[in-house]
C-alpha positions in Angstrom: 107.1 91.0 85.9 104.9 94.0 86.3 101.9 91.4 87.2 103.7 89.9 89.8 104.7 93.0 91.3 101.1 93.9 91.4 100.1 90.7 92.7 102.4 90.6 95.7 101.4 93.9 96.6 97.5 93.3 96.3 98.8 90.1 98.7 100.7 91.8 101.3 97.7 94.7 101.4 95.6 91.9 101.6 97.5 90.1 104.7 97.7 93.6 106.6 93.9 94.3 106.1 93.4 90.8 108.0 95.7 91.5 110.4 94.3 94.8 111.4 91.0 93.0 111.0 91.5 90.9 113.5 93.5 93.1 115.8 90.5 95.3 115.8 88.3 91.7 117.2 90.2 90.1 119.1 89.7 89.6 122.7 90.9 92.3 125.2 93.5 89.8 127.3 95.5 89.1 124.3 98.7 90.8 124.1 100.8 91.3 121.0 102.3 93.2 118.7 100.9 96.5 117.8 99.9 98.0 114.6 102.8 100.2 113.9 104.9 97.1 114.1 103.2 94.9 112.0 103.3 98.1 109.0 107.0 98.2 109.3 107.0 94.4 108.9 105.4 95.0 106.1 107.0 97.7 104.4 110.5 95.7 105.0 108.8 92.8 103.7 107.4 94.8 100.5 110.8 96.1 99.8 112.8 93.3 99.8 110.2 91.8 97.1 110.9 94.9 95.3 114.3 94.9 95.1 114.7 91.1 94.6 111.8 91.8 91.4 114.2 94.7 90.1 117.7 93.1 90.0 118.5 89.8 88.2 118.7 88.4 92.2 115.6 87.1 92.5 116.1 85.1 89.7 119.8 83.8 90.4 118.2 82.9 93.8 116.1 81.2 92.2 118.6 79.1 90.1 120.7 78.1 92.8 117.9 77.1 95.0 116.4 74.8 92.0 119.5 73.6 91.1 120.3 72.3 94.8 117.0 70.8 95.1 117.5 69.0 91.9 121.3 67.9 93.3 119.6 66.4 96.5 116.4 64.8 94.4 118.7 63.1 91.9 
């Protein structure tokens, strides 16, 4: 569990080094959001991971999800 924790925070750091990469490159008349933004996305996005990696939802989110895929499958 610890592993996967690590991994999806090496991704996410990952994802917000590109994203201020190309923020940094990108053309003047583009518009979007800014960088403060895109860290709070992140953090939100980072905790909700956390919390679902802590707690036994993740994995009866899981369950349910796989067991209607299987239901519609046959």
């Amino acid at each position: 569990m610890k592993v996967t924790l690590l991994k999806a925070v090496e991704n996410t750091r990952a994802w917000a080094q590109f994203r201020m990469d190309y923020m940094k490159t990108k053309p003047k008349g583009q518009r979007g959001q800014g960088a403060v933004e895109y860290m709070g996305i992140i953090i939100v996005v980072v905790a909700i991971v956390l919390a679902l990696m802590q707690t036994n939802l993740g994995t009866t989110i899981s369950t349910k999800i796989k067991t209607e895929i299987a239901k519609i499958t046959g």
